[in-house]
N, C-alpha and C positions, 0 to 999 in steps of 0.2 A: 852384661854380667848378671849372672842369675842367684837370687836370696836361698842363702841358706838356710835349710829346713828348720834348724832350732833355733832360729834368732828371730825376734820383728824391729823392723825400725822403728826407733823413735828421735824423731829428729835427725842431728847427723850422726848421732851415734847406735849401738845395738844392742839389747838386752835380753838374757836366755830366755825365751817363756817359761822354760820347765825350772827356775831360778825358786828355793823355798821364800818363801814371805815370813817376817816376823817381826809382832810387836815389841816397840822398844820404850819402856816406859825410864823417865827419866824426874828428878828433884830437881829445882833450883829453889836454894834456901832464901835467896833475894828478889827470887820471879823474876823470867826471864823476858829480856825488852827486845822485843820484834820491832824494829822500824822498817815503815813501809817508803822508805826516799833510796836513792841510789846507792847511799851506802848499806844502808839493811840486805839492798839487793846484793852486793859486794862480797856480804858477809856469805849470804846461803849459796854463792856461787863457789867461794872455796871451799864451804862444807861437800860440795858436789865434787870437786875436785880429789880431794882429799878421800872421800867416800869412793873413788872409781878406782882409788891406788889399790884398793882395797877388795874390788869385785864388788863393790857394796851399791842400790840406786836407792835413794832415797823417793818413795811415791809420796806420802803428805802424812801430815801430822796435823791434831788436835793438841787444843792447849788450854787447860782449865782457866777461868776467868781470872784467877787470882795470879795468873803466870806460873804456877808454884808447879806446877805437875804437868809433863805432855807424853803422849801419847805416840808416837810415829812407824809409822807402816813402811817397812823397807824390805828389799828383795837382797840378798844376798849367798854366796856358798857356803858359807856356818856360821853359827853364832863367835865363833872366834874373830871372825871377818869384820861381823858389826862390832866385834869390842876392840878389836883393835881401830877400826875407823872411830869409834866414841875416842878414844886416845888420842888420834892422831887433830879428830877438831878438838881436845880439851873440852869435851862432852859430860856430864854426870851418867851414867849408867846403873839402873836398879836392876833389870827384870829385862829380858829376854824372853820371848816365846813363840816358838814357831806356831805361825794360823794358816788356816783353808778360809777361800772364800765361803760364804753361805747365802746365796743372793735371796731374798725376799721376793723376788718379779720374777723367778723361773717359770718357762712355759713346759709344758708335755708334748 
């Protein structure tokens, strides 16, 4: 079976490359608690879940020291895409912004 041209795998599943990226910057008024045990894991697996209903991959987030404020880098088809998946995990949502990469280590 031969890969289709606008996909790459990742894992068992596949993701568009040509897919826009945008940051999604989010509040939490009581700083939000990341546990690293099984169920923390639990948790980000149905934010994954949830996010694919949606077209949405979630790639990584940053998370200010105080918990209060993150940052997270997702690929999806519109920014409607990412607000309705903020909905669907019961997510806080500020700010949306579509980004380009900009690598610092580009060669010529």
């Amino acid at each position: 079976m031969g890969r289709r041209p606008d996909v790459c795998q990742r894992g068992a599943s596949y993701r568009r490359v040509d897919m826009p990226r945008y940051m999604v910057e989010r509040t939490f008024d009581d700083g939000l608690q990341v546990h690293s045990d099984a169920a923390g894991a639990e948790i980000c697996r149905g934010f994954v879940r949830r996010n694919a209903d949606e077209g949405v991959t979630w790639l990584h987030s940053y998370v200010s020291d105080d918990g209060r404020r993150s940052y997270c880098l997702c690929e999806g088809p519109s920014p409607e895409s990412i607000r309705k998946a903020a909905a669907a995990n019961d997510l806080p949502l500020d700010r949306i912004t579509e980004v380009s990469v900009l690598d610092p280590y580009f060669r010529r």
